[in-house]
ROSE-4610 file (N, C-alpha, C; in Angstrom, 1 decimal, always signed):
// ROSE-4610
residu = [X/X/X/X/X/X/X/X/X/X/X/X/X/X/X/X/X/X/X/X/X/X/X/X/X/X/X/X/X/X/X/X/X/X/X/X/X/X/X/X/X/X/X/X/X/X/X/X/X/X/X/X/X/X/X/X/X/X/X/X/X/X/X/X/X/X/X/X/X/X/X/X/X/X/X/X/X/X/X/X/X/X/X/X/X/X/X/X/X/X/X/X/X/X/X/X/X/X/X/X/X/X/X/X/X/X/X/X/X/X/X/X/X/X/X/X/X/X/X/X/X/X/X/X/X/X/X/X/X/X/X/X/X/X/X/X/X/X/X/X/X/X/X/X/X/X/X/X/X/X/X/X/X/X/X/X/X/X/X/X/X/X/X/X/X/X/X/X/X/X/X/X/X/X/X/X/X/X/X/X/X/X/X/X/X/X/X/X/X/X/X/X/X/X/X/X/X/X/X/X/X/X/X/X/X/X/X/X/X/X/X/X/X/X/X/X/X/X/X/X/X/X/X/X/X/X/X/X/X/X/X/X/X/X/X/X/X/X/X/X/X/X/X/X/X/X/X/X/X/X/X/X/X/X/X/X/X/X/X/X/X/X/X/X/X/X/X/X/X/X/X/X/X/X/X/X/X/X/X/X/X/X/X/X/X/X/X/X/X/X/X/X/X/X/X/X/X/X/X/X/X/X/X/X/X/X/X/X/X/X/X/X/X/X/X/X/X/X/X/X/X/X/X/X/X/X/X/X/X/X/X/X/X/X/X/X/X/X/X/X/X/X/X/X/X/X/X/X/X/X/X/X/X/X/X/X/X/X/X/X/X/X/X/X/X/X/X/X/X/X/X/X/X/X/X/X/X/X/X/X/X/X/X/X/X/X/X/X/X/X/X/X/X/X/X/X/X/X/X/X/X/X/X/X/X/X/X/X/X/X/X/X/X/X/X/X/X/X/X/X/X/X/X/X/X/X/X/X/X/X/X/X/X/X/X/X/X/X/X/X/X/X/X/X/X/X/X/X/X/X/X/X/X/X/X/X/X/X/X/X/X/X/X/X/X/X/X/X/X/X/X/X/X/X/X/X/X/X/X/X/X/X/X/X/X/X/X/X/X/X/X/X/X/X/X/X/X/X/X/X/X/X/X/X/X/X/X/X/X/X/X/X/X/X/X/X/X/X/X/X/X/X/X/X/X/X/X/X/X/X/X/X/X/X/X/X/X/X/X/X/X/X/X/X/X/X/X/X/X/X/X/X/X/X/X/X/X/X/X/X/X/X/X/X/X/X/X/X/X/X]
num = [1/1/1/2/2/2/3/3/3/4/4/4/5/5/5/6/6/6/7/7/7/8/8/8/9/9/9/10/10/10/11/11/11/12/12/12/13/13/13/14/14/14/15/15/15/16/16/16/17/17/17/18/18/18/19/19/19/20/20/20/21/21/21/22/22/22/23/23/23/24/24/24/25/25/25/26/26/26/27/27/27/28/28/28/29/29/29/30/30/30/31/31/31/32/32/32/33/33/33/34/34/34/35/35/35/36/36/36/37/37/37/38/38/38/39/39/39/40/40/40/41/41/41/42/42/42/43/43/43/44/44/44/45/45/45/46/46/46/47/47/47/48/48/48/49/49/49/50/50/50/51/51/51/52/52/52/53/53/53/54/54/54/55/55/55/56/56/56/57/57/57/58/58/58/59/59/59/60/60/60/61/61/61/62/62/62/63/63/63/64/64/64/65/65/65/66/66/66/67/67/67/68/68/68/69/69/69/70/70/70/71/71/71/72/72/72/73/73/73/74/74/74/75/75/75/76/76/76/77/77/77/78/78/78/79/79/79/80/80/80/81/81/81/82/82/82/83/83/83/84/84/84/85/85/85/86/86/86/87/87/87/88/88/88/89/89/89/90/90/90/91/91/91/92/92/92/93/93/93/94/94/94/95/95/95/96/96/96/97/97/97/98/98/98/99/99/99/100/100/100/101/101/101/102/102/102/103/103/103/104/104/104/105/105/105/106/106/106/107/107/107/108/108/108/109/109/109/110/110/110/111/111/111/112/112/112/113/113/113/114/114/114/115/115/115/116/116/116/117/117/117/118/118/118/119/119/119/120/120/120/121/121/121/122/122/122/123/123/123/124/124/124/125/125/125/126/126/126/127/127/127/128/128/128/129/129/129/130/130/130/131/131/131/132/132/132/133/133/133/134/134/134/135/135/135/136/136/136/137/137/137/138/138/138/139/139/139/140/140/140/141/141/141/142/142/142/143/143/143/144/144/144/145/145/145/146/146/146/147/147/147/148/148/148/149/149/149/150/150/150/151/151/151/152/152/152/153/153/153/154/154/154/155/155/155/156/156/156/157/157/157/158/158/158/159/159/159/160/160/160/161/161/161/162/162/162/163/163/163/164/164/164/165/165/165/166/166/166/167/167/167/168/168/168/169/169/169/170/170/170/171/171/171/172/172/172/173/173/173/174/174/174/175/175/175/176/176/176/177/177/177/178/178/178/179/179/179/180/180/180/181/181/181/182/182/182/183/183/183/184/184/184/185/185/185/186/186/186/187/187/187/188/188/188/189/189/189/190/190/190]
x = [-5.5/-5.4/-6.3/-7.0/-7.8/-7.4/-7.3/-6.8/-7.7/-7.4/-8.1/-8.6/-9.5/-9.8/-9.1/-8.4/-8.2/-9.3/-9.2/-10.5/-10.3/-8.7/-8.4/-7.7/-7.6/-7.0/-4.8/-5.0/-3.5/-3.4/-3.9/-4.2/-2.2/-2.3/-0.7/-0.5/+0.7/+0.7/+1.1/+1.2/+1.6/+3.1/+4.3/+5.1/+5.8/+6.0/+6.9/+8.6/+9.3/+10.1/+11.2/+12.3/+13.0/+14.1/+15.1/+15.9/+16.6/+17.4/+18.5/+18.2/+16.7/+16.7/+16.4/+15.7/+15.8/+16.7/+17.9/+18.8/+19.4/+19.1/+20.0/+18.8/+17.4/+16.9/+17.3/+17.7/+18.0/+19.0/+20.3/+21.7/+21.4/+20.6/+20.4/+19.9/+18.4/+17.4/+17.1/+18.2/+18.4/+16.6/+16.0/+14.3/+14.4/+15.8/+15.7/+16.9/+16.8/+18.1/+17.5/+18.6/+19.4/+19.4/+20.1/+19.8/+20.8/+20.5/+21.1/+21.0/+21.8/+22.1/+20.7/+20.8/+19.8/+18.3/+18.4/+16.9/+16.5/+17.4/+17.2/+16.7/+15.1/+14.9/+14.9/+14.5/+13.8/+12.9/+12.1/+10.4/+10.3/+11.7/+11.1/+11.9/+11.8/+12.4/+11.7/+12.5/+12.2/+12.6/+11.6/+11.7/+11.6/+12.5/+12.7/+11.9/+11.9/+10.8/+11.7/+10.9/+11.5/+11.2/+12.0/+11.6/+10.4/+9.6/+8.9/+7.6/+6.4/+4.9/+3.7/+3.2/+1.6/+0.4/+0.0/-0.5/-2.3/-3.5/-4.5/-5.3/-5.5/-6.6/-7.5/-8.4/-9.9/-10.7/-11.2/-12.2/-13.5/-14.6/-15.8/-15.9/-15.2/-15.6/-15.1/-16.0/-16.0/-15.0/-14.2/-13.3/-14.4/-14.5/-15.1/-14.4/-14.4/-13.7/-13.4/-14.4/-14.8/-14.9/-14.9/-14.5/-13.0/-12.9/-11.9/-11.5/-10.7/-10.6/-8.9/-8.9/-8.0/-6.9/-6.1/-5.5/-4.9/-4.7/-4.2/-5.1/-6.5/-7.6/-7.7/-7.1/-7.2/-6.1/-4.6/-3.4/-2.5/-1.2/-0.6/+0.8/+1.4/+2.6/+4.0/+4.9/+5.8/+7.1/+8.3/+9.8/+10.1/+10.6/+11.3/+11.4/+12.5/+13.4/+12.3/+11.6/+11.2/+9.8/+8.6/+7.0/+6.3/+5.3/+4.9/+2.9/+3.0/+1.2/+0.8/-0.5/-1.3/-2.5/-3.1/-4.3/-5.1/-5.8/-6.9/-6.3/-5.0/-4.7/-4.1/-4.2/-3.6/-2.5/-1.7/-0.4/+0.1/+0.0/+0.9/+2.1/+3.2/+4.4/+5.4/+6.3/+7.0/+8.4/+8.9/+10.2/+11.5/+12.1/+13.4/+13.9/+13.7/+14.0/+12.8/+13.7/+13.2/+13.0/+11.8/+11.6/+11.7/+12.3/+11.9/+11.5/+9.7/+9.8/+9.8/+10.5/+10.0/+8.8/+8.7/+7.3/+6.4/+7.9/+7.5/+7.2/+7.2/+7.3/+6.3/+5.3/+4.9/+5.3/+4.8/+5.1/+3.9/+3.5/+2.6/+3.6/+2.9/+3.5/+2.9/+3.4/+2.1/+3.3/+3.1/+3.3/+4.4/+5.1/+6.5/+5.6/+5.3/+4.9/+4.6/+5.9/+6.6/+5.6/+5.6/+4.8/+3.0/+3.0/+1.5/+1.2/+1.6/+2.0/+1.8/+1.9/+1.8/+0.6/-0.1/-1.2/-1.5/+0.0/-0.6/-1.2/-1.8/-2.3/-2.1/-1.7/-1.5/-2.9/-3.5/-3.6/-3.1/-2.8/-2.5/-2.2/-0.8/-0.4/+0.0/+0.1/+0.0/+1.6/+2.4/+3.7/+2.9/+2.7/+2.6/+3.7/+3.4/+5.1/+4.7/+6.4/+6.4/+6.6/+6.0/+6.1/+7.4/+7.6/+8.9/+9.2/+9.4/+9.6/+9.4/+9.6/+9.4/+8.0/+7.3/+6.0/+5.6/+4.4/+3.7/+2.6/+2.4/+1.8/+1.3/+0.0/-0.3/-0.6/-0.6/-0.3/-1.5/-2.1/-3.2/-3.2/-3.2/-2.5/-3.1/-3.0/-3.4/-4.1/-4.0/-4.4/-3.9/-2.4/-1.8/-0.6/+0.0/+0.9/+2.5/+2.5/+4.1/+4.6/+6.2/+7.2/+7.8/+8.0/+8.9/+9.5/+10.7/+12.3/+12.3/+13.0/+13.9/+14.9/+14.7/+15.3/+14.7/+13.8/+13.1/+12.6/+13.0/+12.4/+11.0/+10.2/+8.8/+7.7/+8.4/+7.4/+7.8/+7.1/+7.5/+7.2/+8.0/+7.4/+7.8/+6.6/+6.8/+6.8/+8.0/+7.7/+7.6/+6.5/+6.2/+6.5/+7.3/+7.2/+6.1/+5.7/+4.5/+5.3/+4.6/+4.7/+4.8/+5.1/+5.5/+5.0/+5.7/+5.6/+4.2/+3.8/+2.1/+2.4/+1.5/+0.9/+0.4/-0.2/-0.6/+0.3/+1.4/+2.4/+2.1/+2.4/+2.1/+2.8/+2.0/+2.7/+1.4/+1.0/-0.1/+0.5/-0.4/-0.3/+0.8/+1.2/+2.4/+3.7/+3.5/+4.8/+6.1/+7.3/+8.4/+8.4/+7.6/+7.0/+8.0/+8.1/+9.0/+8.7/+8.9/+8.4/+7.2/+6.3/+5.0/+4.3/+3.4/+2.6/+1.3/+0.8/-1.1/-1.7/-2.9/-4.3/-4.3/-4.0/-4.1/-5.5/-6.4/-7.5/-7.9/-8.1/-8.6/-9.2/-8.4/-8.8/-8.4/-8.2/-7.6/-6.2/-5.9/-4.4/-4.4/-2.5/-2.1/-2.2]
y = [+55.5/+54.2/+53.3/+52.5/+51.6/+50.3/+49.8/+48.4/+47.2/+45.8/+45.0/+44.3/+43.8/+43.7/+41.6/+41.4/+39.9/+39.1/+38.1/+37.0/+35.7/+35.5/+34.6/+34.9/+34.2/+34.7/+34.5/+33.4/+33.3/+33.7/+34.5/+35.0/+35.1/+34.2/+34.3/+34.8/+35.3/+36.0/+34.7/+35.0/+34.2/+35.0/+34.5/+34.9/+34.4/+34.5/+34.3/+34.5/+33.7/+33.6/+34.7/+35.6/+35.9/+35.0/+35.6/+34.8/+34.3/+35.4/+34.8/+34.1/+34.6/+33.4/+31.8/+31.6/+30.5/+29.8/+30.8/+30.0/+29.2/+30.2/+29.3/+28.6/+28.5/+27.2/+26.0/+26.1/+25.1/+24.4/+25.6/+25.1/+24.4/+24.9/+24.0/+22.8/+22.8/+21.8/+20.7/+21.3/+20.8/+20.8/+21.4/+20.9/+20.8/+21.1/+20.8/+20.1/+18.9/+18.1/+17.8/+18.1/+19.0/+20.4/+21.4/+22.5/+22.8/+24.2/+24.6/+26.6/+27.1/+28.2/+29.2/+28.5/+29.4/+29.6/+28.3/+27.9/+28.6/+29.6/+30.7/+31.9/+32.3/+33.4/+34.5/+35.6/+36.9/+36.4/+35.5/+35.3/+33.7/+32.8/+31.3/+31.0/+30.0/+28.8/+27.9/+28.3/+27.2/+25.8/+25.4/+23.4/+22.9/+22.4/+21.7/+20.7/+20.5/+19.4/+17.7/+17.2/+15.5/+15.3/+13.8/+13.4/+11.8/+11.6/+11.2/+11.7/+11.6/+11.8/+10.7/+11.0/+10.4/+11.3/+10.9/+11.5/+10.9/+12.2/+11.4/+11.0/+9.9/+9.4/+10.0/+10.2/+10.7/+9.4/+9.6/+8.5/+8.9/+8.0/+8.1/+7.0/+5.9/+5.6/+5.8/+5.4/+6.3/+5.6/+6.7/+6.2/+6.7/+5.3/+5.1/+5.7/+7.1/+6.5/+5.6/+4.9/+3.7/+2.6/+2.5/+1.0/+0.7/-0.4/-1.3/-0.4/-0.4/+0.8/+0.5/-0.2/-0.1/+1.1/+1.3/+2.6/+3.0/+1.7/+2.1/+2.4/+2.3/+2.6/+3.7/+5.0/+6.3/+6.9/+6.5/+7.2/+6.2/+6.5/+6.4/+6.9/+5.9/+6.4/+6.8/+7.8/+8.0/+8.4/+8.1/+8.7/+9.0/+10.6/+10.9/+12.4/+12.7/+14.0/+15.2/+15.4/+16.1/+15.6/+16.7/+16.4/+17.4/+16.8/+17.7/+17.7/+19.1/+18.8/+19.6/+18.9/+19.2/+20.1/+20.5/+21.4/+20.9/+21.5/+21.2/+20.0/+19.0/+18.1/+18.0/+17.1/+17.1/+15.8/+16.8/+16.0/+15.8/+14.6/+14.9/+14.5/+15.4/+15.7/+15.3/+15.3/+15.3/+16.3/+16.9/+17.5/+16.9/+17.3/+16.6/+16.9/+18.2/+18.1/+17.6/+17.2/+16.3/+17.4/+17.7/+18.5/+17.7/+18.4/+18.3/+19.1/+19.5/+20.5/+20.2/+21.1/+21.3/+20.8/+21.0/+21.2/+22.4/+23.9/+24.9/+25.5/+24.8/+25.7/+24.9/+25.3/+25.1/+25.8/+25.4/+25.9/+26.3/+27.3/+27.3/+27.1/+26.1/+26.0/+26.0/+26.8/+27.3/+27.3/+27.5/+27.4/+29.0/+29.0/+30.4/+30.8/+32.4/+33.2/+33.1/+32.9/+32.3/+31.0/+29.9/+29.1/+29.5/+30.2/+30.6/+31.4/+32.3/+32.8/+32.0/+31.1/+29.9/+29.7/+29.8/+29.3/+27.8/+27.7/+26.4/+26.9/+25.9/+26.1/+25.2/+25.8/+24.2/+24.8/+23.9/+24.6/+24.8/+25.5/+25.7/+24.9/+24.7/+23.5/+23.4/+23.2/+23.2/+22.1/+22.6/+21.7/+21.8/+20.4/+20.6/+20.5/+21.4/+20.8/+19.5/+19.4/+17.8/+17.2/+17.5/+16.4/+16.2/+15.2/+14.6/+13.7/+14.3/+13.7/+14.3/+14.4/+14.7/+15.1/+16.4/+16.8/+16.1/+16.1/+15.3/+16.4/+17.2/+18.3/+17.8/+18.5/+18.7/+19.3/+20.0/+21.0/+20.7/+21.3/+21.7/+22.1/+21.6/+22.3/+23.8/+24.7/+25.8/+25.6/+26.5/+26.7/+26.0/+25.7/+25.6/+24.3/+23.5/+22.9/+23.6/+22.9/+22.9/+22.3/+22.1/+20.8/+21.8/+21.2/+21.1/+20.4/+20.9/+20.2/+19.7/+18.3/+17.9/+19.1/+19.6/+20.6/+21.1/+21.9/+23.6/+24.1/+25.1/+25.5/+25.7/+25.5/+25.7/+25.9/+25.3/+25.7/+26.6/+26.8/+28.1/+27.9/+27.8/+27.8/+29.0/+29.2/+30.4/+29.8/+29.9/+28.9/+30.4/+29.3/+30.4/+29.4/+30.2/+29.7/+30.0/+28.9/+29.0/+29.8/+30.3/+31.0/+29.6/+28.7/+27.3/+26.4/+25.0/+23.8/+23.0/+23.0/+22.3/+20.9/+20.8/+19.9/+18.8/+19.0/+18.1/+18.0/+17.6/+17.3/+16.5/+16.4/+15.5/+14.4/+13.5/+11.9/+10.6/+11.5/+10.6/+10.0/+9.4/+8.5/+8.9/+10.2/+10.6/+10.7/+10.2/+10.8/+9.7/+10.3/+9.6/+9.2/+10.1/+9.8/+9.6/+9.7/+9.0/+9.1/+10.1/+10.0/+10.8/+10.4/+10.7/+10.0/+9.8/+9.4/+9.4/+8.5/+8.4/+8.4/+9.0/+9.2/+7.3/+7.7/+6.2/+6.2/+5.2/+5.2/+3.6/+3.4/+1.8/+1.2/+0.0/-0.6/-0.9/+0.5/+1.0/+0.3/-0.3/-0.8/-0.8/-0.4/-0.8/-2.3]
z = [+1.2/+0.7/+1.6/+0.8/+1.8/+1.8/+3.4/+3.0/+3.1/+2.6/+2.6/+3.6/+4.0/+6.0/+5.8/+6.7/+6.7/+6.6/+6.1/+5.6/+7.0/+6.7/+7.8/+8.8/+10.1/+11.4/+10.8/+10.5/+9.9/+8.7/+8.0/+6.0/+6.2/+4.9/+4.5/+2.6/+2.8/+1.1/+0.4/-0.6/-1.9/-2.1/-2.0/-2.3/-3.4/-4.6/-5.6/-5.5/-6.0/-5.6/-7.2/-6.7/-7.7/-7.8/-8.6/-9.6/-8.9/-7.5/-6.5/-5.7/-5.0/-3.8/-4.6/-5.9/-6.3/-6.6/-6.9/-7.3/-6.7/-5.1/-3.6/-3.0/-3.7/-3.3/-3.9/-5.3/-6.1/-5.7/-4.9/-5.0/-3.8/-2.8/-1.2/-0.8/-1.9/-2.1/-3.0/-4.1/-5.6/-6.3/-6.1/-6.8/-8.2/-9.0/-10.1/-10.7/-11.5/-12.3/-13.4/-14.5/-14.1/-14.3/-13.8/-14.0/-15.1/-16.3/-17.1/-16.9/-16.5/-16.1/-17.4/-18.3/-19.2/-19.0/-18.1/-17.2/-16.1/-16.0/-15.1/-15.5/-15.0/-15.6/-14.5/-14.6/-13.7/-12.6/-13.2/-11.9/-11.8/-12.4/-12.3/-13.4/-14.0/-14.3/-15.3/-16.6/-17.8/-17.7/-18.4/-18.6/-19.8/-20.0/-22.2/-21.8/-23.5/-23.7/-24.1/-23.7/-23.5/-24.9/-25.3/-26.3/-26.7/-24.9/-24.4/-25.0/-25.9/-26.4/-26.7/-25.8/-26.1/-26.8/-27.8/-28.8/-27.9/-27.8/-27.5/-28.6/-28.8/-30.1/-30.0/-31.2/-31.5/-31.5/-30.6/-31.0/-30.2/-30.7/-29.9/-28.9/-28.7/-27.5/-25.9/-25.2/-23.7/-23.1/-22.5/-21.4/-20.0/-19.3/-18.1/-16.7/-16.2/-14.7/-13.9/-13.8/-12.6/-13.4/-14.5/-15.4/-16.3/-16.5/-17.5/-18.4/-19.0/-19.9/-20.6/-21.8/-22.6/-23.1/-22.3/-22.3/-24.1/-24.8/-26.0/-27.3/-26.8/-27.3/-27.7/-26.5/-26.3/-26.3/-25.9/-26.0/-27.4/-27.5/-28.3/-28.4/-27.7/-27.1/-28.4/-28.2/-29.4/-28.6/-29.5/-28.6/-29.9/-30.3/-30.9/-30.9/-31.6/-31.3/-31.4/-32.8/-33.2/-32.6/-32.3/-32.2/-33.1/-34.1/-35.2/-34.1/-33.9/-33.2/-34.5/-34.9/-35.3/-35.4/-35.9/-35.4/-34.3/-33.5/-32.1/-32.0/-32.1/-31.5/-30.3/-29.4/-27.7/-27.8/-27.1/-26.7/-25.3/-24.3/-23.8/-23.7/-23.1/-23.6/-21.8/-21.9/-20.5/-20.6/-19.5/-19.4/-19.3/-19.3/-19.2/-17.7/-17.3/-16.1/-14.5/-14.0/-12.7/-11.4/-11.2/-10.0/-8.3/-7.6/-6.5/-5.6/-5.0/-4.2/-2.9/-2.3/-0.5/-0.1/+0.9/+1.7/+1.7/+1.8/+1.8/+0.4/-0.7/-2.4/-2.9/-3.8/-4.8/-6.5/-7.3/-8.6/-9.1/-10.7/-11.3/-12.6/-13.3/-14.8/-16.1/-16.7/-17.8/-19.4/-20.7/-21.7/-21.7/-22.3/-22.6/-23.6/-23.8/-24.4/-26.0/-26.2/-27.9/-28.1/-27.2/-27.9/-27.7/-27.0/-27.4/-28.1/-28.7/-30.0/-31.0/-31.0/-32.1/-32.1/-31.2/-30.7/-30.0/-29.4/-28.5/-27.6/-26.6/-25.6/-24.3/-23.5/-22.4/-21.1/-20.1/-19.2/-17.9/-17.3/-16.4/-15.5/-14.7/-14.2/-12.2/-11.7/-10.1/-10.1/-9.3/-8.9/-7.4/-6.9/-5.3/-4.2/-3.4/-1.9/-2.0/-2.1/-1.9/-3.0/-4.4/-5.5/-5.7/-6.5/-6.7/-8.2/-9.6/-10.5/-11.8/-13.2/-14.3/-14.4/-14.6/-14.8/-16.9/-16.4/-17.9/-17.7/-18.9/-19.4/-20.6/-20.7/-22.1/-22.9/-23.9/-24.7/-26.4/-26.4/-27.7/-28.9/-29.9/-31.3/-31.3/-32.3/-32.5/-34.3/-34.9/-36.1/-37.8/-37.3/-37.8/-37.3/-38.3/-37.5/-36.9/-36.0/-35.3/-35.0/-35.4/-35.4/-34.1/-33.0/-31.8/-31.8/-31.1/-30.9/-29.2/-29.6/-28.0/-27.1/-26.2/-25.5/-25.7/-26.4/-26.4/-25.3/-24.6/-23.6/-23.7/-23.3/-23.8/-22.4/-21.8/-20.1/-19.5/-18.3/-17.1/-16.0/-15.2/-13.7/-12.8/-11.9/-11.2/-9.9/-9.2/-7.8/-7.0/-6.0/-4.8/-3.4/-2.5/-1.0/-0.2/+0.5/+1.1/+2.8/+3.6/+4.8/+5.9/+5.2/+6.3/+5.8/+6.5/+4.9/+5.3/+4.3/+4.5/+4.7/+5.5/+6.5/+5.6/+4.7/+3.3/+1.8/+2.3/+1.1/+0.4/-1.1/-2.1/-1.8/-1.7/-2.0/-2.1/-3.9/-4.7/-5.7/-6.2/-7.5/-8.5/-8.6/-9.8/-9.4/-7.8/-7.3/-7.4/-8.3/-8.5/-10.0/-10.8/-12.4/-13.1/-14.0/-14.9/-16.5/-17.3/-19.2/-18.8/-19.4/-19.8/-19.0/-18.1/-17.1/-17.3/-17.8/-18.3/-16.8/-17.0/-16.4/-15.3/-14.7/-13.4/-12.6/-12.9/-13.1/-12.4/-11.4/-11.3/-12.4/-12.4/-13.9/-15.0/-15.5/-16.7/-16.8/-18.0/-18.2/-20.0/-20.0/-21.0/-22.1]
């Protein structure tokens, strides 16, 4: 067996976390409210969907980084139970549950099997140590339409403990979010 030679002097693993020790992170740390025992899987931890949606407009004109920018030009905010997405249309959507991580955990959160099957698509999502509040994801129609329900489990998080709590914890612009959370942009306003 050949092994891999270290890259770094402190090279640390990626550890994922299973079902028990998360559970006694949750019960110790609380990183998630609220929790629902079904939201417990094997490798991590499902998240329903809010009844919080911003629908993104089609349109041709440019949203500027660095300039003024009419936020309602481009989003389109909606509350209600049911969300019907569209074909290639983009949603984003928010959780119901409220994360909090450590210093030492991060998350990866990505779309439950079943709804990619459908053919949604979300991309790939980063929980950082440290963050603190409702994640706002977005999610891609597929081929066809789909009416989604309030509660559906529909995310996944794989939390992993880091080998000691980083030194660069989140505490940006999202932190303490709340619903659906637009693109915060100098300038830009509702």
């Amino acid at each position: 067996m050949v092994s891999s030679p270290k890259l770094f002097k402190n090279e640390t693993k990626f550890n994922v976390l299973d079902s028990s020790t998360l559970l006694s992170l949750i019960k110790t740390k609380g990183i998630v409210e609220p929790l629902e025992p079904e939201l417990l899987s094997c490798n991590g931890l499902d998240l329903r969907l809010a009844n919080d949606y911003v629908r993104l407009r089609k349109t041709g004109k440019i949203f500027d980084t660095h300039g003024k920018n009419s936020l309602d030009r481009y989003f389109l905010a909606e509350k209600n139970p049911n969300l019907l997405i569209g074909p290639n249309e983009k949603v984003l959507v928010c959780t119901i549950e409220r994360l909090r991580m450590p210093k030492n955990v991060m998350g990866l959160v990505g779309l439950r099997s079943t709804y990619s099957r459908l053919g949604l698509q979300m991309p790939l999502g980063f929980i950082d140590p440290g963050f603190v509040g409702q994640l706002t994801l977005e999610i891609s129609g597929g081929s066809f339409p789909v009416l989604l329900h309030l509660g559906d489990r529909v995310f996944h998080v794989v939390v992993a403990l880091l080998n000691g709590p980083s030194e660069r914890s989140y505490d940006g612009k999202y932190q303490n979010q709340k619903g659906v959370t637009l693109p915060i942009f100098s300038g830009s306003k509702l």
